[in-house]
DOTI-470332 format. One record per residue (C-alpha): residue in one letter; x, z, y. Coordinates in steps of 0.001 Angstrom, whole numbers, padded with zeros to 6 digits, always signed. Layout:
! residues N
aXZY ...
***
This chain:
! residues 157
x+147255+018563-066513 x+146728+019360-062770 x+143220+017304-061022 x+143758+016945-057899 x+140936+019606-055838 x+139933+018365-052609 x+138633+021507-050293 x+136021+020537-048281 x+135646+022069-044909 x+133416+021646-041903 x+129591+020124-042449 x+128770+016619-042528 x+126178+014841-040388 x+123702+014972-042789 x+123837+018437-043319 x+123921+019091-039398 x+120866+016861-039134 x+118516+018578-041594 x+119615+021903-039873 x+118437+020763-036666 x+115491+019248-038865 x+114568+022904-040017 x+115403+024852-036896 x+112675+022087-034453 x+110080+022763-037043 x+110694+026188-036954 x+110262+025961-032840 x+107415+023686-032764 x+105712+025989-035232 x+106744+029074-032496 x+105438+026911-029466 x+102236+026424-031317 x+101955+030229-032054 x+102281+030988-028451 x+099824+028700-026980 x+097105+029699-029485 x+098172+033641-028377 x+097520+032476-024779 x+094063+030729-025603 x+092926+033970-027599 x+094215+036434-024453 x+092098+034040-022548 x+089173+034429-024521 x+089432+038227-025175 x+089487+038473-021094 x+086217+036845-020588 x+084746+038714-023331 x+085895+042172-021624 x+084439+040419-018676 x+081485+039339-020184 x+080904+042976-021207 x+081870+044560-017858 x+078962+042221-016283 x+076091+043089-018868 x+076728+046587-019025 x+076863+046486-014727 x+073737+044789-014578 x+072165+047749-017142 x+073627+050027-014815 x+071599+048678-012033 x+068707+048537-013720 x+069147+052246-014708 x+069445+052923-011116 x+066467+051764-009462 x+064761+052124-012918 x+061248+052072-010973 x+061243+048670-011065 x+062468+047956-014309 x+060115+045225-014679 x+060408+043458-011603 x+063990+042531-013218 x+063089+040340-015669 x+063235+037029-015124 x+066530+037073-013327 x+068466+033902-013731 x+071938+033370-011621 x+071135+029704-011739 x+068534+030714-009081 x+070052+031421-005419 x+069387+034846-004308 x+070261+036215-000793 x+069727+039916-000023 x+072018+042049+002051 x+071540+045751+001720 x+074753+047240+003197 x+072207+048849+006143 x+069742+049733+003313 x+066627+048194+001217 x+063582+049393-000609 x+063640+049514-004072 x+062134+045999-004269 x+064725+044339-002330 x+067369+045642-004322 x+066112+044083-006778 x+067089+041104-005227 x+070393+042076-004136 x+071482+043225-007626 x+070833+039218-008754 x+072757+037975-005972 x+075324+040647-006652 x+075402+039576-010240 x+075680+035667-009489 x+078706+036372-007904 x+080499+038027-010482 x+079364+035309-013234 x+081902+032897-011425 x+084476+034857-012607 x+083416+033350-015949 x+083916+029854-016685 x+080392+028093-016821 x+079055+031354-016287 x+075825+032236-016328 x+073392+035586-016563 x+069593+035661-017742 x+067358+038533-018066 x+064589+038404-020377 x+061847+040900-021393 x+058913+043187-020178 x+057649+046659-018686 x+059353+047765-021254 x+062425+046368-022781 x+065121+043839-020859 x+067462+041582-022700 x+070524+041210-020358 x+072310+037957-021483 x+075826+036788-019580 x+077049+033178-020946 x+079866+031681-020749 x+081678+028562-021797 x+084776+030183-024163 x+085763+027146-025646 x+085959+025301-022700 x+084132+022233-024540 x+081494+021799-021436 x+078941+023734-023370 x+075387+024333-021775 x+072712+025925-023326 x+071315+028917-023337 x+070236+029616-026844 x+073245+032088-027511 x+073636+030303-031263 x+077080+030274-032459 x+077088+027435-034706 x+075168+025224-032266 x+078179+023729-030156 x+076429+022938-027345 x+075067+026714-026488 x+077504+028646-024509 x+079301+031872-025851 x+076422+035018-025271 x+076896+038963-024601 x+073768+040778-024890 x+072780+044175-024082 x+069057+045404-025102 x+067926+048316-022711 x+064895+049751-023664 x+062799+051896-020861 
***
């Protein structure tokens, strides 16, 4: 007894569809990879920022370190104007340094720099908005959503 065998050959529409099924899931699930790789490259450059700033403000400090004091208080939401390319005391650069450092918070988004302390210890804060949710305050808490993203750097005199 001889069946008759059909060969099959070729795919069918349903098996073409679910292929393309698996292979735009696969995509999607690619394009989703890369835009979360471009929000965390975005994030680990304002952190490298954020660290550049803070540890450039220290080094100011350290440089005119005789009036360590006078730099507390600094806040770039303040406008400062000093121009010292012809020279300044020590007390004027004090000044210039803030107005320096205002200008390089806008290279962070919502930036923002405040220096805290006394005679004898500064707290050197630079804030910035990393999640880009419109975040404002300055309490540097990470699980309060409405605080902005904080580098600190604690220099002791």
């Amino acid at each position: 007894m001889h069946l008759n065998q059909r060969k099959q050959r070729g795919l069918t529409l349903v098996e073409s569809m679910i292929a393309l099924l698996v292979i735009s899931v696969g995509l999607l699930g690619i394009a989703a990879l890369q835009i979360t790789s471009m929000k965390q490259n975005a994030s680990a450059l304002n952190h490298s920022r954020a660290v550049w700033i803070g540890y450039d403000m220290a080094d100011r400090i350290r440089a005119n370190i005789g009036q360590f004091a006078r730099y507390a208080g600094i806040d770039t939401n303040t406008a400062y104007s000093e121009n010292c390319t012809g020279g300044c005391n020590t007390i004027q650069m004090v000044t210039s340094d803030a107005e320096e450092w205002s200008a390089q918070m806008q290279n962070l988004p919502a930036g923002r720099g405040m220096i805290t302390g006394n005679a004898n210890q500064l707290v050197i804060a630079v804030m910035w908005d990393d999640e880009g949710t419109g975040a404002s305050g300055t309490g540097c808490d990470p699980t309060n959503s409405n605080d902005l993203t904080c580098y600190t750097v604690l220099l002791v005199q």
